[in-house]
C-alpha positions in Angstrom: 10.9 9.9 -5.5 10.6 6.6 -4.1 8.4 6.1 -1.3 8.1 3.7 1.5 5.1 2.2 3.8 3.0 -0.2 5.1 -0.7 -0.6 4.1 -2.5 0.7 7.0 -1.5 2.0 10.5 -4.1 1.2 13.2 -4.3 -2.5 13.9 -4.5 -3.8 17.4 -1.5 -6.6 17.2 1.0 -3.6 16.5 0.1 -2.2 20.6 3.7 -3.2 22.2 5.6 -4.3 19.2 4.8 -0.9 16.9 3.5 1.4 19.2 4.1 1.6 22.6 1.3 -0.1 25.1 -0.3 1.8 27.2 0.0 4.0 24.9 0.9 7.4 26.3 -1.9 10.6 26.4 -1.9 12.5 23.1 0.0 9.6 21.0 -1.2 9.5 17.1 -0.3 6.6 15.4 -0.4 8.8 11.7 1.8 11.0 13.1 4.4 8.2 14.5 3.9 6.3 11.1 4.8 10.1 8.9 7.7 10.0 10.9 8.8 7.1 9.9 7.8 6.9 6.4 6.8 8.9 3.4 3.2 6.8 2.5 0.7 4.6 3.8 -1.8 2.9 2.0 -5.3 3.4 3.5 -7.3 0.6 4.5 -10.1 2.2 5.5 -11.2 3.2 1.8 -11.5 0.2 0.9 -14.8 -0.7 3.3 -16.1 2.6 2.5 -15.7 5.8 1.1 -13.5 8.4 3.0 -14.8 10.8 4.5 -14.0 14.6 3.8 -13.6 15.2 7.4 -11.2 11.8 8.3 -9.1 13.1 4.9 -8.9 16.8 6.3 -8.1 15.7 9.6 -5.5 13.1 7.9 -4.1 16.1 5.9 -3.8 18.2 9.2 -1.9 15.4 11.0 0.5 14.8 8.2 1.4 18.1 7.1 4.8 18.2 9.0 6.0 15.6 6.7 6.0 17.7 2.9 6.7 14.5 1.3 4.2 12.8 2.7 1.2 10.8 0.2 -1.5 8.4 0.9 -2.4 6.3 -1.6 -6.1 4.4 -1.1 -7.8 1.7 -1.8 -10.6 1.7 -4.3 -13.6 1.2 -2.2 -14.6 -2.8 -2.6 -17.9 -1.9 -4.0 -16.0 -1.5 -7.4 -13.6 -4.2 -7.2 -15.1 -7.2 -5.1 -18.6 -6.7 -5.4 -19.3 -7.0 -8.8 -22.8 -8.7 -9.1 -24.3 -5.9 -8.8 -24.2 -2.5 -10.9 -23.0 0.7 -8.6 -24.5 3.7 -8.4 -23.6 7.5 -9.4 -24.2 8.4 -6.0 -21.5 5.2 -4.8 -18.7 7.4 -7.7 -19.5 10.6 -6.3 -19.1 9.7 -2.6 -16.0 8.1 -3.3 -14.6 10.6 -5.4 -15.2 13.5 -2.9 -13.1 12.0 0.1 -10.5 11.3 -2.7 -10.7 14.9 -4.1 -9.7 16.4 -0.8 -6.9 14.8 -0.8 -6.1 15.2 -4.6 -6.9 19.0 -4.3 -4.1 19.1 -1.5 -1.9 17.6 -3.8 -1.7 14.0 -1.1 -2.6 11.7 -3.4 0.0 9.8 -4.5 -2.0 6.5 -5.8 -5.8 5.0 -5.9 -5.2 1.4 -5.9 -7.5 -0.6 -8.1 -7.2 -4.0 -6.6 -8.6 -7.1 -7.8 -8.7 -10.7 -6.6 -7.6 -13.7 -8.1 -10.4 -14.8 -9.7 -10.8 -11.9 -11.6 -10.0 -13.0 -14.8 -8.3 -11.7 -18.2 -11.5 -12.2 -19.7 -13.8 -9.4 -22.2 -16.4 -8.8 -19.3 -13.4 -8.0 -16.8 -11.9 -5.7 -19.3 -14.7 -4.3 -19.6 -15.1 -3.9 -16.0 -11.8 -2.1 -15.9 -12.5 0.4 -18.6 -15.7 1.2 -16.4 -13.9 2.0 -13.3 -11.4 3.9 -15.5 -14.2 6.0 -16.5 -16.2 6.5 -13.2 -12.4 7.8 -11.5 -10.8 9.6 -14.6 -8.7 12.5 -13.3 -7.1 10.0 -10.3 -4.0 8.5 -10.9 -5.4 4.9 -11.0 -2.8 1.8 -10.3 -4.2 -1.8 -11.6 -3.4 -5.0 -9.3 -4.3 -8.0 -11.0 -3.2 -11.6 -9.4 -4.3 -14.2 -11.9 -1.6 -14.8 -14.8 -4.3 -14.4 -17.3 -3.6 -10.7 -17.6 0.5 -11.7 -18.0 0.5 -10.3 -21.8 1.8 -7.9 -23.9 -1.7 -6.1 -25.1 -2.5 -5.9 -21.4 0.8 -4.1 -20.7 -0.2 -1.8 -23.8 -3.0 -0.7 -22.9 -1.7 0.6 -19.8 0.7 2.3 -20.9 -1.6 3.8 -23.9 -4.0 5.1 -21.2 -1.7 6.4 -18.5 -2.5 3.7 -15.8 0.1 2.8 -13.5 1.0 -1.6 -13.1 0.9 -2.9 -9.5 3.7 -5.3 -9.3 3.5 -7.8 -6.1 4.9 -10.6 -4.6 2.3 -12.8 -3.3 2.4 -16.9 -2.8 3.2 -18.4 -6.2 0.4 -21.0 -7.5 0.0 -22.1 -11.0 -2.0 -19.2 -12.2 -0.5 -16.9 -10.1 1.1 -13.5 -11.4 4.4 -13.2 -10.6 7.1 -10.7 -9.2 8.1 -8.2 -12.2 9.0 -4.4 -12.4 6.8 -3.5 -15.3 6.6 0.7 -15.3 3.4 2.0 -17.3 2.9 5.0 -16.4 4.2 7.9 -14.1 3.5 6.4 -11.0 5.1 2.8 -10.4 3.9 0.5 -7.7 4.8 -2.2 -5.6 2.9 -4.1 -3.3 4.3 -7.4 -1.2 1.7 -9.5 0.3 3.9 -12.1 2.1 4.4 -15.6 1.1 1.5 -17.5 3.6 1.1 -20.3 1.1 -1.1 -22.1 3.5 -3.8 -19.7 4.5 -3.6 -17.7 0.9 -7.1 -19.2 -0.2 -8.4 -20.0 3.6 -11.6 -18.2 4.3 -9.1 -17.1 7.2 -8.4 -13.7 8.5 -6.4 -10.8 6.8 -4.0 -11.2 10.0 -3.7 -14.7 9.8 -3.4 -14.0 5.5 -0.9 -11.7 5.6 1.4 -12.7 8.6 4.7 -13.4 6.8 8.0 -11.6 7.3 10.2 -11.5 4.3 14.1 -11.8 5.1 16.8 -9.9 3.9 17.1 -12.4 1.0 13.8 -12.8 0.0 13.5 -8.6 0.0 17.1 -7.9 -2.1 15.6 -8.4 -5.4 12.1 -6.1 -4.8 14.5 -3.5 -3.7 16.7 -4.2 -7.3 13.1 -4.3 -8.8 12.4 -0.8 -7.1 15.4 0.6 -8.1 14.5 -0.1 -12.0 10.9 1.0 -12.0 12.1 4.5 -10.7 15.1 4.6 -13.4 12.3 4.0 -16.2 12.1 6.9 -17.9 8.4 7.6 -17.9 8.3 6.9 -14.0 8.0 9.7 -11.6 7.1 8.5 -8.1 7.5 5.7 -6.7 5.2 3.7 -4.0 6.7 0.3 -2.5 3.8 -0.6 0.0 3.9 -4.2 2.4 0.8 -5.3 3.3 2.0 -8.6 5.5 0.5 -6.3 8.4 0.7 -8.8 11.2 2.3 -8.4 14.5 3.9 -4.9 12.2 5.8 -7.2 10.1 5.3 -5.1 7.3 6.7 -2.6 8.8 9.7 -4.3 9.7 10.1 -5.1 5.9 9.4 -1.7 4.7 12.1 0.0 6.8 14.2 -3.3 5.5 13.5 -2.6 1.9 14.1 1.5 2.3 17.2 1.1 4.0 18.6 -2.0 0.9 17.1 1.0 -1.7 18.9 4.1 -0.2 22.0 2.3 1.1 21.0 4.6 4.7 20.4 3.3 7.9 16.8 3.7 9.2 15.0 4.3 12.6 12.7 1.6 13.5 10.8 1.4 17.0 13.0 0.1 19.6 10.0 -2.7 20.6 10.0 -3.2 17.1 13.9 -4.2 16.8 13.4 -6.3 19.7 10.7 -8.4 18.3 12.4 -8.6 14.9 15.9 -8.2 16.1 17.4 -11.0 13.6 16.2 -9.0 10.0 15.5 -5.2 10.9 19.1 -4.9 13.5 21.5 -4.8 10.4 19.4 -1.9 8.8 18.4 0.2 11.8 18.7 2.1 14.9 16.2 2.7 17.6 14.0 4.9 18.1 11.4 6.5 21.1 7.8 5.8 18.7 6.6 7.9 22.2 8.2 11.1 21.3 7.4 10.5 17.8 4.0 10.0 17.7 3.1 12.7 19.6 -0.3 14.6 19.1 -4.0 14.2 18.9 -5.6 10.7 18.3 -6.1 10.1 13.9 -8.8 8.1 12.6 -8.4 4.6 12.0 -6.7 3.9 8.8 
């Protein structure tokens, strides 16, 4: 199955343009975002480990939708902050708020993301194989973004130890990865950051980062690239996740990039057609995000 999402679903420039503002009593953003799509990517795990309570209460909100996964960040202590040795304790929190959704069989992904200038280097590998240990039992996807790690043993490895490839689009530098459809293990991923060449190494803010939206053009061949993960033969779900969150553009190129893979016309959020009228029109048809998002208030994600 080939799911569809944006990374997150509670930011505050989506009031008016996602979501309706005010928004009405008893409106959940989870449950308006379910409706629409099949996955989201949770933020929140990456500042922190989840907590069994916001994953039961995620669970309980979602459960209309059967097809429904999360797929989560590695928390940043793993990934980012790397001068310093973690803890058992920091594996066992983590892996708790994980389990409750793995036990409910919601998991669809734990994204292992790393930042460019983690390199293809011994230490780094040796990094990975660390992590690989602590979280054995997940279904781990890699994201790597310097070319370094561009090469066949790489690839291999992956493969030989069941860990899935995150393939993204991100601005293209001269050590930059670049776009592929590279299927490792049963659970392919893609991940498009935008193309913000200007504020991509800016100590800036994610929002100003990320605040690209992809036309139909630029989108055609991640959805051709989407379409051949899933045909590999060793791939079994599918997760194509757009993290160029500002102003819900990534939502706009998520129901874009469903509606080019399934050849199907989508619902989008009337405010939403009306911001992005020119890319999301041709795929979509409006809908009332007020009737759909009805229920109790989720926790941020």
């Amino acid at each position: 199955m080939i799911r569809f999402g944006p990374a997150g679903w509670t930011y505050k420039d989506w009031e008016g343009v996602v979501y309706p503002k005010p928004k009405p009593k008893g409106f959940d953003p989870l449950v308006a975002m379910a409706s629409l799509f099949d996955t989201v990517e949770l933020n929140t795990s990456f500042y922190a480990p989840i907590t069994p309570h916001n994953a039961h209460l995620w669970l309980e909100r979602t459960a209309f939708n059967p097809d429904f996964r999360f797929t989560a960040k590695l928390w940043r202590r793993f990934t980012h902050q790397r001068d310093e040795p973690w803890t058992a304790e920091d594996v066992r929190w983590t892996r708790v708020g994980l389990g409750v959704l793995s036990e409910a069989g919601r998991l669809g992904a734990v994204l292992v993301q790393f930042p460019w200038s983690f390199r293809n280097e011994p230490e780094s590998r040796d990094h990975v194989d660390a992590i690989v240990s602590a979280f054995e039992g997940f279904p781990l996807v890699l994201e790597v973004r310097h070319a370094s790690w561009n090469e066949p043993s790489y690839y291999a490895e992956l493969v030989e130890r069941g860990l899935g490839f995150v393939n993204i689009d991100q601005p293209l530098f001269k050590n930059s990865i670049a776009p592929s459809a590279r299927a490792t293990a049963a659970v392919g991923y893609v991940r498009v950051h935008g193309r913000n060449y200007k504020e991509w190494f800016r100590q800036t803010s994610p929002i100003d980062r990320y605040d690209y939206l992809y036309s139909a053009r630029e989108l055609q061949p991640w959805a051709d690239r989407t379409k051949e993960i899933a045909a590999h033969p060793r791939t079994e779900d599918v997760y194509v996740i757009t993290n160029n969150h500002a102003r819900g553009k990534g939502v706009t190129n998520a129901l874009m990039l469903k509606a080019m893979v399934t050849g199907q016309p989508v619902e989008a959020p009337a405010t939403l057609l009306r911001e992005y009228a020119g890319a999301l029109r041709p795929y979509a048809r409006p809908v009332d995000m007020a009737e759909l998002g009805r229920g109790s208030p989720a926790p941020s994600g």
